[in-house]
N, C-alpha and C positions, 0 to 999 in steps of 0.2 A: 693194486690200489686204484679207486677212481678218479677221478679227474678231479673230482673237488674235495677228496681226501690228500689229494697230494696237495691242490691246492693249499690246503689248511696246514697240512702240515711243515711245508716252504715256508709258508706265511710266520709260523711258528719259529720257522730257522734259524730265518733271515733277521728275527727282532731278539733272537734272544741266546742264539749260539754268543760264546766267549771265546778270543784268541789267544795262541799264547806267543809272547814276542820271543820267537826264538829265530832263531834263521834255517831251521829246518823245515824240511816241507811236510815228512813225517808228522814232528811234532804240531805241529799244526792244525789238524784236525783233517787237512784236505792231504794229507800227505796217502791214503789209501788211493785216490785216482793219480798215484805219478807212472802207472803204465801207461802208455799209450794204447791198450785195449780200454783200461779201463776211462780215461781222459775222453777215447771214442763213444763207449758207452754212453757219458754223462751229454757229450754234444745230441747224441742220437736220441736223446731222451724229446727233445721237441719234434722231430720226426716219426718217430715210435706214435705218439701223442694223435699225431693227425693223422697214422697212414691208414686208418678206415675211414679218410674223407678225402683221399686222391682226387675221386670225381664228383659229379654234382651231388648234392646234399639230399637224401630217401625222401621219401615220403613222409617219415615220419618225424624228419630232422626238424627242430627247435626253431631254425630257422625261417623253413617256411611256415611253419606256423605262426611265427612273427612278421611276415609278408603278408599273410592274409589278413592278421587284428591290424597291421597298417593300413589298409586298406578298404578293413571294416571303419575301423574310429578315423580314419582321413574322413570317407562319406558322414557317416557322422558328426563329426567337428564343421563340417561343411556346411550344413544346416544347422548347425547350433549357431555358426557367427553367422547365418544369414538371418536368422530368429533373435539373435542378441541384437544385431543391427536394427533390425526390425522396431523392434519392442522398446529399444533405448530412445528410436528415433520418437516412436507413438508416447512415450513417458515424456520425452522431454516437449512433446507439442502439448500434450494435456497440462504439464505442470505449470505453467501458463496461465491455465485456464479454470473451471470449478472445481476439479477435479486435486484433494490438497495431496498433493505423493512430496513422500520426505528425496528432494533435491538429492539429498545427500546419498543416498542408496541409488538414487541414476548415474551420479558420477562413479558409485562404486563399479555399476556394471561396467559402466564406461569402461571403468580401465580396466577392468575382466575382457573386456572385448580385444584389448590389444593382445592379451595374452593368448587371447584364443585365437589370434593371426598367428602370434608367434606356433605354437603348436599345431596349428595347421599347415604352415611354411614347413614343418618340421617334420608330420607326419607325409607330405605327399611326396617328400624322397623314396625314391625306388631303392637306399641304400644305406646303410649304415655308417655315418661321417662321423670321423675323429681328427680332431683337430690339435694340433701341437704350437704350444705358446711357450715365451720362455725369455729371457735377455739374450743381448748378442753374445752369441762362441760361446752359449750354455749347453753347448754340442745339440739341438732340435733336429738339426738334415740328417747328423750323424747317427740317433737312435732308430729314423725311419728308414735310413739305408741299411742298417741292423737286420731291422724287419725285412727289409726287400729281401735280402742276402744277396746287397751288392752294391756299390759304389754309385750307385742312382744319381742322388741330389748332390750340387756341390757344398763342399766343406772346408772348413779349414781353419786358419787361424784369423781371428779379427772379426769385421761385419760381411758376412759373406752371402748370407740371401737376403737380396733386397727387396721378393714379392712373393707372395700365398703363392705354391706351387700344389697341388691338388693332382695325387696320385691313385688311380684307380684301376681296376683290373679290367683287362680284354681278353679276348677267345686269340686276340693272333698272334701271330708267332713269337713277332720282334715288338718293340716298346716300339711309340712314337707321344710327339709332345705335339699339342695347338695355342696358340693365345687364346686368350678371353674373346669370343665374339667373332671368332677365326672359325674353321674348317680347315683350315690347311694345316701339312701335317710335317714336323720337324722332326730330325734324329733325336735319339733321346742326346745324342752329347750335346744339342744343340742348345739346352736347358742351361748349361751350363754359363752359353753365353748372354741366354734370355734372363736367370736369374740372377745371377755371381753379381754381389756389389761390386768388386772391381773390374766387372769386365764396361768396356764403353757401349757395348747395346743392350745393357740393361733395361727395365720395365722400372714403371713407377712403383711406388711403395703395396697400391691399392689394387694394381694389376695380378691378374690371374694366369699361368701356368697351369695348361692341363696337361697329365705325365700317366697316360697308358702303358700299365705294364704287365706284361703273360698273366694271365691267373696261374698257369701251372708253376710259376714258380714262385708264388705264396701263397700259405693256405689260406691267409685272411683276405686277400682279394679273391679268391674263388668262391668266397661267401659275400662279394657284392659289397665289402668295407672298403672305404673310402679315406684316406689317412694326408691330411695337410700340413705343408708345412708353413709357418710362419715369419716372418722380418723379426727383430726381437721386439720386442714389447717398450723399449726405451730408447728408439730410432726416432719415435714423435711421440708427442703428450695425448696427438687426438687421437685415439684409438677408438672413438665410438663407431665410426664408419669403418671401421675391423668388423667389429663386433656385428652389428646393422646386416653388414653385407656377408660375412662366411661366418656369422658364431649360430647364428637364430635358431637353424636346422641342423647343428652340429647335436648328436650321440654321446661322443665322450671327449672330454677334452684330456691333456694329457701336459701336464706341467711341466716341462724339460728344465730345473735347477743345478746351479753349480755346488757341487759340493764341499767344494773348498771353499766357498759363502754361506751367509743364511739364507735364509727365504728374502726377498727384499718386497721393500711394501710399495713398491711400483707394481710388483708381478700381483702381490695382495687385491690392489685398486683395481687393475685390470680383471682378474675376476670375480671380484665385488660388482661391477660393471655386470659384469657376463649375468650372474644371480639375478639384478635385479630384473632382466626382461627375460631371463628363461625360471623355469620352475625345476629345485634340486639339478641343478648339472652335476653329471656324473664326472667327476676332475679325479684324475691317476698325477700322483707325482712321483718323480724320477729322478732322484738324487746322482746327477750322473759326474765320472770323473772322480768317484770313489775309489778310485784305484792308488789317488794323489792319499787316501789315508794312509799307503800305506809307509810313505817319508815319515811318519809320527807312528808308529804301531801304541804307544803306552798310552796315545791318547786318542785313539781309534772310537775306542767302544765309548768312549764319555763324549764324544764329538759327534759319533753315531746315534745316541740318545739323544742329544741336543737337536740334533738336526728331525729325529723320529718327533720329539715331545711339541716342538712348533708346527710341524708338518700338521700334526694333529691334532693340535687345536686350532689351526687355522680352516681345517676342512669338519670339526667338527660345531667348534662352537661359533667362527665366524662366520663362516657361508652357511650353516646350520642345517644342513641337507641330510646327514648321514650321521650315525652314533659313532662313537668312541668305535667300537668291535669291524663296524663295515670299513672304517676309517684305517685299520690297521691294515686291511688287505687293499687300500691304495697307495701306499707309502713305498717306495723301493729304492734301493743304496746300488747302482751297475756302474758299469763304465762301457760304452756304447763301443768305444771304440774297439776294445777287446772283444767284445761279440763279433764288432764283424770282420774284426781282424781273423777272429777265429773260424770262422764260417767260410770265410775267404780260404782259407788253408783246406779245411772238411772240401769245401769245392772242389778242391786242386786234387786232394788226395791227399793232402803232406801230414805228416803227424805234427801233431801238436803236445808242445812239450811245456807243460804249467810253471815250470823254472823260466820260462822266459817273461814271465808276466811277473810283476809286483805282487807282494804276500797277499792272501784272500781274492785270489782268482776265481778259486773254483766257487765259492759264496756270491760272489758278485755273478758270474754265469747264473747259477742257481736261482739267484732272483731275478735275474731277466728272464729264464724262462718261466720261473710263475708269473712273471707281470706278462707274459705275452698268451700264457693260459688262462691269466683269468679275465683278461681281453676277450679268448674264446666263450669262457663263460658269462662273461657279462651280456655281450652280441648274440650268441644265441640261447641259453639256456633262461638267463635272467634277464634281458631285453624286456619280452614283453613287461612281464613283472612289475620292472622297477622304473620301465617308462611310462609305458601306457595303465598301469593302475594310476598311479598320480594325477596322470591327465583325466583321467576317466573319473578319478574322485573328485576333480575338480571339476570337471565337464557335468555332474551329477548335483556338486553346488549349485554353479549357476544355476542350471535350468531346474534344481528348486529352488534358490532365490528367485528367478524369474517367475517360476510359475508362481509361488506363493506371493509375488509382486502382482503380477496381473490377476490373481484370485481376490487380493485385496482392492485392486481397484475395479472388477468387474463387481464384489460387493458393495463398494461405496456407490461405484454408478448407479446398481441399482438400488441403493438405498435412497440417493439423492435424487433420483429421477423420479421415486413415488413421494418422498418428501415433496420436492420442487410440486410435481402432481398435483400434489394436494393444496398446498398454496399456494398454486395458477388457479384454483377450484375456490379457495377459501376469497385470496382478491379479486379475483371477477362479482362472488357473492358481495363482499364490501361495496365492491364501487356502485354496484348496481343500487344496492341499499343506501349508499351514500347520494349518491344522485340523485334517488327519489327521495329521500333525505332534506336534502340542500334544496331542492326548487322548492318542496312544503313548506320549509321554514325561508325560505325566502320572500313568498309571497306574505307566510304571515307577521313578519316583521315588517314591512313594510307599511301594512298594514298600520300596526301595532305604531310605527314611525308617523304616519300620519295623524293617527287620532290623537296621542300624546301631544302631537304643534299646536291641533287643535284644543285640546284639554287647555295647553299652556296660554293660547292667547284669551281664551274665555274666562282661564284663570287671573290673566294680568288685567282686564276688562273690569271683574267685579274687582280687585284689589283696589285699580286708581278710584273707580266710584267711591269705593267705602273709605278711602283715603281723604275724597273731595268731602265727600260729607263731615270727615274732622276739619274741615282746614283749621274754622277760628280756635278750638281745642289747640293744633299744634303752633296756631302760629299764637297765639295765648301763651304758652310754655318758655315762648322766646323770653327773659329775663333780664337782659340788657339793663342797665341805666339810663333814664333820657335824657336824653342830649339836650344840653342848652342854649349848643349856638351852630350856627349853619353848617361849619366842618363837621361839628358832633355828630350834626343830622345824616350827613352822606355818611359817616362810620358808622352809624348805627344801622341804618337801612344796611350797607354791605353785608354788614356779618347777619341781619334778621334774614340778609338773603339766602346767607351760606348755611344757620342756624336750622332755616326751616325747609332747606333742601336734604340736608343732611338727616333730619329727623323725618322726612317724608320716606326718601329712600330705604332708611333702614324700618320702620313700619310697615311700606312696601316690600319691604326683603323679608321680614317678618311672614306676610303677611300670605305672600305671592312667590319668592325666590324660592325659601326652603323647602317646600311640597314640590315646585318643580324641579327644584335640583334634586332631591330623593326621589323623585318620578324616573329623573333621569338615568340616576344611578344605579336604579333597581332594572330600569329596561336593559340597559349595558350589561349591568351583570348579568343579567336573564340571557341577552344573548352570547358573553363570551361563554357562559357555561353551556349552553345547548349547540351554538354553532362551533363553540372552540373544541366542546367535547366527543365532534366526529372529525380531529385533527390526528394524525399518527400520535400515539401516548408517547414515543420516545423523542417527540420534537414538538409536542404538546407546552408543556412549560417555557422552550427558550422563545417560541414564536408568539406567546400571549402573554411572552414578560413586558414586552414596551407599551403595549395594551393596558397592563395592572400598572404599569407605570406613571400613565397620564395624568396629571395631576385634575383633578375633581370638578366635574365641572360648577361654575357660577354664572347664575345669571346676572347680566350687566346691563343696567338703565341709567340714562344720562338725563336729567331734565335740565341745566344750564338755565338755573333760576335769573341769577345775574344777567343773562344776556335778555332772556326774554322779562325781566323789569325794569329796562331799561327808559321805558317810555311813562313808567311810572311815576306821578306829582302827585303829592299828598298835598290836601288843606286843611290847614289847622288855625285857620280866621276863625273869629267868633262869632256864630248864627243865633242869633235867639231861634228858638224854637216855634213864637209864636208872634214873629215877623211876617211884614211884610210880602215878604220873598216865598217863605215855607207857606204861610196861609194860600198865597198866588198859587203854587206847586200843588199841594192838599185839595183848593175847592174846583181849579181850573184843570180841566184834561186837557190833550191838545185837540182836541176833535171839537169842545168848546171856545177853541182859542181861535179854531178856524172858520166856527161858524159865527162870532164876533166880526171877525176878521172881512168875512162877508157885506157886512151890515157899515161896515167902514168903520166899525167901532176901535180897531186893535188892526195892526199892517200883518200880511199874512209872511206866515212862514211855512214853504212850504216843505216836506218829508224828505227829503234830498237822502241817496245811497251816503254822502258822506254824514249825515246828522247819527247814523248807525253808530254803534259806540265798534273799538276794534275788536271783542268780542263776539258781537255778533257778525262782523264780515268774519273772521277766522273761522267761525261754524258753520256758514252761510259758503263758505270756501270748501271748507271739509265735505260738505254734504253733499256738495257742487263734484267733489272729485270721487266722492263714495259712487255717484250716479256715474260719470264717465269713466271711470277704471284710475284715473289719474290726479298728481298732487302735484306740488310746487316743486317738489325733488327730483319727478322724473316718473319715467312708469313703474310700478310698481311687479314686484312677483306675483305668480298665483295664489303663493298663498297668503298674500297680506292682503290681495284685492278680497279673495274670500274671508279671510276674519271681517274687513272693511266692510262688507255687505252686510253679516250679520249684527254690526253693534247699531244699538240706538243713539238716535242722536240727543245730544244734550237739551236739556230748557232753558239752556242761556235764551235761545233764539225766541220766547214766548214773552220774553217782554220789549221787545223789537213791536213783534205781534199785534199787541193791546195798546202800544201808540200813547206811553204815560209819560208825562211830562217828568225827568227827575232833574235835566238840568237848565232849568228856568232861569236866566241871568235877571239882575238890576233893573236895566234896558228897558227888555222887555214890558217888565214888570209896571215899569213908569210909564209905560206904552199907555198899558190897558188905564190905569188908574187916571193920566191925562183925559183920553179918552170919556171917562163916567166920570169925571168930577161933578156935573149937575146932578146926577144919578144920588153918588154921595151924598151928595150935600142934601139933596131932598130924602135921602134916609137919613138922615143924623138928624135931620130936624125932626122930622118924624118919631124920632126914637126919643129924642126930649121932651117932646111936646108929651109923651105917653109917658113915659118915668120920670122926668124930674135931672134939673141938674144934678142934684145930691146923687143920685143912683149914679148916672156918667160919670161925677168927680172919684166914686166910690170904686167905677169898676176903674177908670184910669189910674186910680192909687194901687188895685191890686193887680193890674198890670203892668206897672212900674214897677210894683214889688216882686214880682216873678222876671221881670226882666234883671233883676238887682240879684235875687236870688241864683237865678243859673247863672248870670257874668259871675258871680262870685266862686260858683264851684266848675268854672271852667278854668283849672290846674293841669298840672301835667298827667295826672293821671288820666284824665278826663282825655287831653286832649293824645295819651299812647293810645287808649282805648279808641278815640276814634282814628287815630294812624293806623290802627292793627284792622279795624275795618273796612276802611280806607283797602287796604293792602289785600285782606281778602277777597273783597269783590271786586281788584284787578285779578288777582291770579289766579282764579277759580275759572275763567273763559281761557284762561292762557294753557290750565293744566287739563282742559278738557280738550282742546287743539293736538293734547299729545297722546290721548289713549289710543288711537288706532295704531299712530306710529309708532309706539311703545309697542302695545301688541304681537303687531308686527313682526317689530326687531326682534322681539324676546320667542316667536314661534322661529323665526329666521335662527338665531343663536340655539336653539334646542334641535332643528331639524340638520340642521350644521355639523351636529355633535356629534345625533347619532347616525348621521349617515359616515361619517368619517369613521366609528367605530364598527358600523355596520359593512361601508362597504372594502376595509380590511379584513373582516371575518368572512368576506366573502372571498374577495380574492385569494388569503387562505385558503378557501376551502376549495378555489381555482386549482391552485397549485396542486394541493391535496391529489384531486381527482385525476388532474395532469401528472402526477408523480405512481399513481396507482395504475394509469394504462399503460405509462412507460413501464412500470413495475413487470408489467403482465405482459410484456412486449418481452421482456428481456428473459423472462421465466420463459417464454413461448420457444425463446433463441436456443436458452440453455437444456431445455426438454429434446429438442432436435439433435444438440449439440451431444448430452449425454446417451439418447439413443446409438449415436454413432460409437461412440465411447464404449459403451454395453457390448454393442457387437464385434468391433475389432477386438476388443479384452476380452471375449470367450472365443473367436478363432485363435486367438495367439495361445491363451490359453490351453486350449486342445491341442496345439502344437507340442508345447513344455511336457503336454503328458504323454505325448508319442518320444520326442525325444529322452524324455527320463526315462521310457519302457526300453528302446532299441539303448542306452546307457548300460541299463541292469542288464540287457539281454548277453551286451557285449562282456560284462565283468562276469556273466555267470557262465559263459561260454571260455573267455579265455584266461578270466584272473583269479576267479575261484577254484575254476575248475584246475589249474596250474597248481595252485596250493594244495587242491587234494592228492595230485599227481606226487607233490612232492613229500606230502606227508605219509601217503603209502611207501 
């Protein structure tokens, strides 16, 4: 039968042979080996097993086969973590940057990368290590001195190893033991006081024992396995620097359980631990001290199932590594001590006599030696197999995850990189365009800014003219009631003031405001639309809302009627018409008054700047400051001096000019006629001597009747009508003193307006331009930027495809090629 038919068929045995409680050894099932030939036989059966592997292992052995794939996928793994390193390091600086890589798939690597230390830690062992974990006095020293075939480790009753003792085989004669970090070389008995909890020169928990012993006298160290023993697992909580430090690189681990217990969920945790930083460990457990089943035989087999159904579900469905089928052939029921009790005796020579052992001796032997064959088979036949595919299908993940990572990002690079490209290409065309843009529409708005001041003041120029030409029309409309006594008179005048200001302005605003402010508003809009319209579209609206916001412009004229009629006196005496005083005024000019005046006839008066009425110095002023650039305010802007040049000046000043007598007083008056009284008098007689008194009585009665006539219809009406004229011809010099400074003001209030909208749509379009060369600055960075990007991600790239070729090379050289081995 071969090795892994016998295997199978043990495996089969040991889970399903039935005992029967009798106290014969016969009946028993094992009662056929109670010769001692035969008894020898069944011990001889693990020596039978290995004696065509006394010396080093052929050529063609399993083993070195599996020294070489270690040695292949060590190189291998070698350069996968220095390429994962690599690549994780290059993802996580790009991810950063323009470059969008899903985060989440870099930490995946990330932690792939740790796995692939642990598997590296794992493969560059020259050795095949198994590790023995378990609770205290769950006999662990005792199953490996089993194996030795000999009292090696110490044992015993209580806590008896206090430190990992790490047994491996050597070429010389005799064992020897070193400490961790030693060379020097101890008896092997001396382990006993380096490890034994109670001896006083104990090692710490986390200390290492190394325990060199003959290869020739176990077959599993002359195939280079390496078998550790352990402290128990509930000596301390922290076990992860167990783990950290001897589990990483550890082959198979090996559960040492008490059988007169369950499984306990300390032993559970601890290799829950182990799973999560190694991939499938291979864990054998060892229900040892099965011998105590045999104080209960009725309750053996239901106790034995108990102990089988958790064993396996713990290694199949918890740790999840192995199926139900593989899981059977790690499960074993011995009793350690009896092995090496027995082997001990086989040593010596002595027979061995299975009456001295507790009922299911021989069953318990029987499963120790299948668990210590299929130890062999595990190590060399199914090693590679069931190590290195895994690592290798996982070594094959990664570096296609990676490669297919870096294929994604060496396509984005270059997708982005001709993107970016093209709009470094498209914004250099903008800005350029905008530039030349922005100076053409700058100069012509400008422009445009200018003439419109001008439009406006030539506008407000002809409005106050055709204004003055209405004055008696508006101030005629005034309605008032007249006042009949002096207070009346000052309220009346106030409000005529306020009446015919208010109706001047909005005739003026009529007439002159509305065109300019729809002038206004149409040049605005003209420019937010043209200048706002080469603004980025996506910050177009928020930046030209406070703009549409502005409330509308108006234009604003003050003329402060009240202040400037102040100096205004109305007379409302009664004048005959064809008085004394008016006739004097009507036939005398002053230029006749003067050349009277001459002749001694009439005392001269002469033209004095103060005889000017204040109309004509105010024009006489104005025309004074048109000529020097300058007014009573102060110096003026450019462009009020320029409106100022162009307007004409009023005709107040032409009756200044012509030197006509209108305000002829009394005085005077009695001057001249003192003066010609013989003159008089020699006409009057003259004049009767030629018509008759009847004709003189006749015209003195019809000009006593016209003097009677107009005293009569001088009424109030008569006498508003000559207030309201009165009123006109003061404030008709006073409203022409204001048209330039009106003017002015109202081109100053229009240039004001649009320059303030004008030059925010510039500075906009500052910024603009400024946000376009940084634009292109920073596109210039990221062009540079993802060039580099492009070319590490298709070296690393090229890398993933080398590694995933020597991958497949490795799986079709030793893991396929294995499976066809074994399917033939």
């Amino acid at each position: 039968m071969s090795n892994s038919g016998a295997g199978k068929m043990s495996g089969f045995l040991h889970r399903s042979a039935s005992h029967a409680n009798t106290d014969n050894a016969r009946e028993r099932g094992d009662a056929v080996f109670d010769t001692p030939t035969k008894m020898d036989n069944l011990i001889r059966i693990q020596e039978e097993h290995i004696a065509g592997a006394k010396g080093s292992p052929g050529a063609g052995s399993p083993l070195r086969i599996f020294s070489q794939a270690k040695k292949k996928i060590n190189e291998i793994f070698a350069e996968l973590d220095s390429q994962v390193k690599e690549s994780t390091s290059f993802l996580q600086r790009i991810s950063s940057g323009i470059i969008p890589v899903d985060l989440n798939l870099v930490e995946d690597v990330q932690k792939r990368h740790g796995k692939i230390r642990g598997i590296s830690e794992m493969v560059k062992r020259d050795h095949m290590k198994v590790v023995f974990f378990g609770r205290t006095s769950n006999g662990k020293s005792t199953v490996i001195n089993a194996m030795l075939r000999d009292r090696i480790l110490p044992s015993g009753i209580g806590h008896t190893t206090n430190c990992f003792i790490q047994v491996e085989g050597t070429d010389d004669v005799e064992g020897y033991a070193m400490k961790e970090g030693s060379t020097e070389r101890y008896g092997i008995k001396s382990v006993t006081s380096l490890s034994h909890a109670l001896s006083g020169e104990h090692l710490s928990e986390e200390s290492l024992v190394r325990l060199a012993w003959p290869k020739s006298k176990c077959f599993l160290l002359r195939e280079d396995v390496v078998l550790v023993d352990s402290p128990g697992i509930d000596v301390t909580p922290d076990t992860d620097t167990w783990i950290d430090k001897y589990c990483l690189d550890a082959d198979v681990f090996v559960l040492v359980a008490n059988a007169e217990s369950t499984l306990m969920q300390a032993e559970k945790n601890f290799f829950h631990k182990v799973a999560s930083k190694l991939s499938k460990p291979n864990v054998f457990i060892l229900n040892n001290r099965w011998d105590a089943s045999a104080n209960e035989p009725e309750y053996m087999e239901e106790v034995r199932q108990q102990h089988l159904a958790r064993n396996l579900e713990f290694l199949n469905k918890e740790l999840a590594g192995i199926s139900r089928e593989q899981a059977l052939e790690r499960v074993y029921f011995v009793s350690a001590k009896e092995v090496l009790l027995t082997y001990q005796k086989r040593e010596k020579g002595e027979p061995v006599n299975p009456g001295m052992f507790p009922e299911g001796y021989l069953m318990r032997m029987q499963d120790f030696e299948t668990f210590e064959r299929k130890f062999q088979e595990t190590l060399s036949e199914s090693a590679v197999r069931t190590k290195f595919e895994h690592h290798t299908t996982q070594g094959k993940e990664i570096v296609k995850g990676m490669r297919s990572l870096l294929e994604t990002v060496f396509d984005t690079a270059s997708t982005l990189r001709n993107t970016q490209g093209d709009e470094k290409r498209r914004q250099e065309s903008v800005l350029q365009m905008k530039s030349t843009h922005y100076q053409s529409l700058k100069n012509e708005y400008k422009e445009k800014v200018d003439g419109l001041c001008r439009k406006a003041a030539e506008e407000i120029v002809r409005g106050f003219k055709e204004e003055l030409a209405k004055l008696p029309t508006t101030v005629e409309s005034y309605g008032k009631t007249w006042p009949t006594t002096p207070d009346q008179m000052e309220m009346y005048k106030q409000g005529l003031y306020i009446a015919f200001e208010n109706t001047f302005l909005r005739n003026f605003e009529a007439r002159c405001a509305v065109p300019i402010n729809n002038a206004v508003d149409v040049l605005q809009q003209e420019m937010l639309n043209r200048l706002g319209g080469l603004l980025p579209e996506q910050v177009r609206d928020v930046k030209l809302a406070p703009l549409h916001r502005r409330p509308r412009f108006a234009l604003k004229t003050h003329l402060s009627i009240p202040q400037h009629c102040v100096g205004f006196q109305e007379d409302l005496t009664f004048h005959f018409s064809l008085g004394f005083q008016r006739l004097g005024r009507l036939i005398l000019s002053r230029s006749e008054m003067r050349r009277l005046g001459t002749f001694g006839l009439i005392p001269s008066f002469p033209m004095t700047r103060s005889d000017q009425p204040p109309t004509s110095r105010v024009v006489l002023q104005t025309q004074q400051s048109v000529v020097s650039g300058k007014s009573g305010e102060g110096d003026m802007v450019d462009v009020r001096s320029t409106y100022q040049s162009s307007m004409p000046i009023s005709s107040g000043g032409s009756e200044v000019a012509t030197g006509t007598v209108q305000n002829l007083d009394a005085v005077e008056l009695a001057a001249i006629l003192s003066k010609c009284g013989i003159g008089t008098g020699a006409v009057a007689f003259l004049v009767w001597r030629s018509i008759g008194w009847r004709v003189l009585a006749g015209a003195a009665a019809g000009y006593a009747f016209l003097y009677g006539a107009e005293r009569l219809a001088w009424h109030f009406r008569t006498r508003r009508r000559v207030f309201k004229n009165q009123f006109v011809q003061y404030v008709r010099p006073q409203l022409a003193s204001l048209i330039h400074p009106t003017a002015t003001g109202g081109a100053h209030q229009v240039q004001d307006e649009l320059n303030l909208v004008y030059g925010e749509l510039m500075r906009m379009a500052d910024e603009s331009t400024t946000e376009l060369s940084e634009r292109i600055a920073t596109l210039q960075n990221e062009l540079k930027a993802l060039d580099e990007v492009t070319n590490q991600s298709r070296s690393m790239k090229t890398k993933s495809v080398w590694l995933e070729a020597q991958l497949q090379s490795f799986w079709d050289q030793y893991i396929a090629s294995k499976g066809d081995e074994e399917v033939r």
